[in-house]
N, C-alpha and C positions, 0 to 999 in steps of 0.2 A: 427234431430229435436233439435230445440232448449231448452233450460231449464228455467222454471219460477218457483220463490218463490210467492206461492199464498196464501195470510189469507185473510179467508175466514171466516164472521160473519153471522148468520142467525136470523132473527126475525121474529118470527111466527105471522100475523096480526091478530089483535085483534077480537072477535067473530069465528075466525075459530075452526071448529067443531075436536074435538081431533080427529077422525074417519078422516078428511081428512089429521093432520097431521100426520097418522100411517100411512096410505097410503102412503103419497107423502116419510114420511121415508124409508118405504119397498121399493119405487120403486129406491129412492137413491142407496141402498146399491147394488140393483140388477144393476143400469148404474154404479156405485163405479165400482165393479167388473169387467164391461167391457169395462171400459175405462184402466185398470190396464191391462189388456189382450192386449188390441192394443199399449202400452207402453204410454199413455198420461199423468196415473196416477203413478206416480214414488214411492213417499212414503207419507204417510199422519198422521199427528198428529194431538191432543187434547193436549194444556195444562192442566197441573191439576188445578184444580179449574176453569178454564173457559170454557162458552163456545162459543167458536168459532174453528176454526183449520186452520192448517200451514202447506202444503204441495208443494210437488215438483211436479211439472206438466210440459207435453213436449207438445208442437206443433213447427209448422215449425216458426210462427211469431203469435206478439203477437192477431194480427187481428185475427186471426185462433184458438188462445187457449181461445179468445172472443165469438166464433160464431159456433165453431165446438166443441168444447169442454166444458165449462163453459155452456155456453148457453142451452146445453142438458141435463145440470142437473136437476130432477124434484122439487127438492127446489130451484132452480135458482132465481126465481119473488123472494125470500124472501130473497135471499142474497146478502150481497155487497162482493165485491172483490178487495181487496191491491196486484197490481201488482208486481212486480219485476222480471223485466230481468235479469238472470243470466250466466255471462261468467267464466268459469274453471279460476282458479287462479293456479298459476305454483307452487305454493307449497303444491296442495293439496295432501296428502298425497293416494288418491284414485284415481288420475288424471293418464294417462298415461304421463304425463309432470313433472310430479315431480323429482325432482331433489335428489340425496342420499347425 
């Protein structure tokens, strides 16, 4: 699988009943978790003070981390998503390619 840097901003539409945003939050955390299980979801942050979050996500391509992945998130309809393809750079120090 390939590797994507995803920031990911969420805007809750306006007149939505706090009661459907608990909901769609609970069901997030529970698809969170099983996307983290099948390896999609790699790691996931919050900056401080913001909110939106930054994490590492795996599909085969990026069509697939659209439509298979992303796409099944239950706050999905309220998020936008900043792609980024990411390829191992040879000096990363956690890479099997890294160089001493």
């Amino acid at each position: 699988m390939r590797e994507f840097l995803v920031e990911i901003t969420t805007t809750v539409p306006e007149g939505t009943s706090q009661d459907e945003v608990d909901r769609r939050r609970a069901a997030e955390a529970v698809r969170a978790r099983e996307l983290a299980v099948t390896g999609n979801l790699a790691r996931l942050w919050r900056p401080v003070g913001e909110l939106r979050s930054i994490g590492i996500w795996r599909a085969s391509d990026e069509e697939e981390l659209h439509a298979k992945v992303l796409g099944t998130l239950p706050l999905g309809p309220w998020m936008t998503f900043t792609v980024t393809a990411l390829h191992p750079h040879p000096n990363d120090p956690g890479g099997t390619d890294a160089t001493p």
